[in-house]
C-alpha positions as CSV (number, residue, x, y, z in Angstrom):
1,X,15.4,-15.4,-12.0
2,X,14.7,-18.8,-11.9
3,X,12.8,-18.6,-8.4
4,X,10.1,-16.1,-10.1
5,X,9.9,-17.9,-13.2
6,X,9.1,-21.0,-11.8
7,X,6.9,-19.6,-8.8
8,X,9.4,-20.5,-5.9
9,X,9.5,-17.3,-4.8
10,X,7.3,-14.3,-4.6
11,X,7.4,-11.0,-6.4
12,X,4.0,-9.3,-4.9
13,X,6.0,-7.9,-2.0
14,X,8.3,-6.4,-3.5
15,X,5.9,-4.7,-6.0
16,X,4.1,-3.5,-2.5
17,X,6.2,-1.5,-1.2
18,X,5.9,0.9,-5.0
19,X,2.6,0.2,-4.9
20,X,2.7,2.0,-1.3
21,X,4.6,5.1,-2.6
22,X,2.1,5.3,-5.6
23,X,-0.5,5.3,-3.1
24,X,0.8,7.9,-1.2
25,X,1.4,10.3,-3.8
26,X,-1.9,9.7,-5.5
27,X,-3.5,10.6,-1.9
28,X,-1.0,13.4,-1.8
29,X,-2.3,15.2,-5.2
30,X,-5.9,14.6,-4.1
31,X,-5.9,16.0,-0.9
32,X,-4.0,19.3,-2.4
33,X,-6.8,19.8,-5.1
34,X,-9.5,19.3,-2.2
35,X,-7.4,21.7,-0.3
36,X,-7.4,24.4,-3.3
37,X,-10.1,23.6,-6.1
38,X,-12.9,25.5,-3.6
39,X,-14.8,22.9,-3.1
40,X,-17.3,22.4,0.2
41,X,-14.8,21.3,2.9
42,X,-11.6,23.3,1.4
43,X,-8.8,23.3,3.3
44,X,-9.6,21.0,6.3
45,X,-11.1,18.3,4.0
46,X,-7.5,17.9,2.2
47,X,-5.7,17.7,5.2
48,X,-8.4,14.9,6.1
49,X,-7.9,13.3,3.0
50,X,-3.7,13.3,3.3
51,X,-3.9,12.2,6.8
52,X,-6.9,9.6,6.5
53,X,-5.6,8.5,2.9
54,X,-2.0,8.2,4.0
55,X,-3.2,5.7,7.3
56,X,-5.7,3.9,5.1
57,X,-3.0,3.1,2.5
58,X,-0.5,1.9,5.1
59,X,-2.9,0.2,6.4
60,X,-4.1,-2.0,3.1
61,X,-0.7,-2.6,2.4
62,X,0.9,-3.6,5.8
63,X,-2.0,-6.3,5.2
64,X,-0.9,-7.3,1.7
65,X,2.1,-8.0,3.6
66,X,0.9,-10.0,6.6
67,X,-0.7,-12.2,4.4
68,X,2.3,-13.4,2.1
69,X,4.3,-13.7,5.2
70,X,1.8,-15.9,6.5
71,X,2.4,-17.9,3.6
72,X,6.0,-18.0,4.1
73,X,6.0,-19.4,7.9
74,X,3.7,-22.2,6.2
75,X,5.6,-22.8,3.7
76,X,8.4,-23.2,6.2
77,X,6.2,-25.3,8.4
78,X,5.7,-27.6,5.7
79,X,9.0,-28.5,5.0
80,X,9.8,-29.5,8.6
């Protein structure tokens, strides 16, 4: 506890990961009302949507992630 109160450690990548599975069930829920609200593109345009939205979240958040382990290695190059 002392580690996140104090900053020594980080607690962004750990909220990544439900940030991912929020992501993916808000894409979910938006691709099925595409899929059955009627709308110009119907059926193909949700499937688009799941498959695009679910690669595009992965994406964003695989980056989130790069990024603070780039921060760890410096961190670790820094102390050596």
């Amino acid at each position: 506890m002392k580690d996140v109160l104090f900053f020594d450690s980080m607690l962004t990548p750990k909220i990544i990961t439900v940030v991912y599975w929020l992501l993916l069930l808000g894409v979910l829920i938006s691709g099925l009302g595409i899929m059955f609200s009627g709308q110009t593109g119907g059926f193909l345009g949700g499937v688009a949507m799941i498959v695009g939205g679910a690669i595009g979240a992965r994406i964003w958040c695989e980056l989130l992630i790069v990024l603070f382990k780039i921060h760890d290695n410096i961190k670790r190059v820094a102390r050596n």
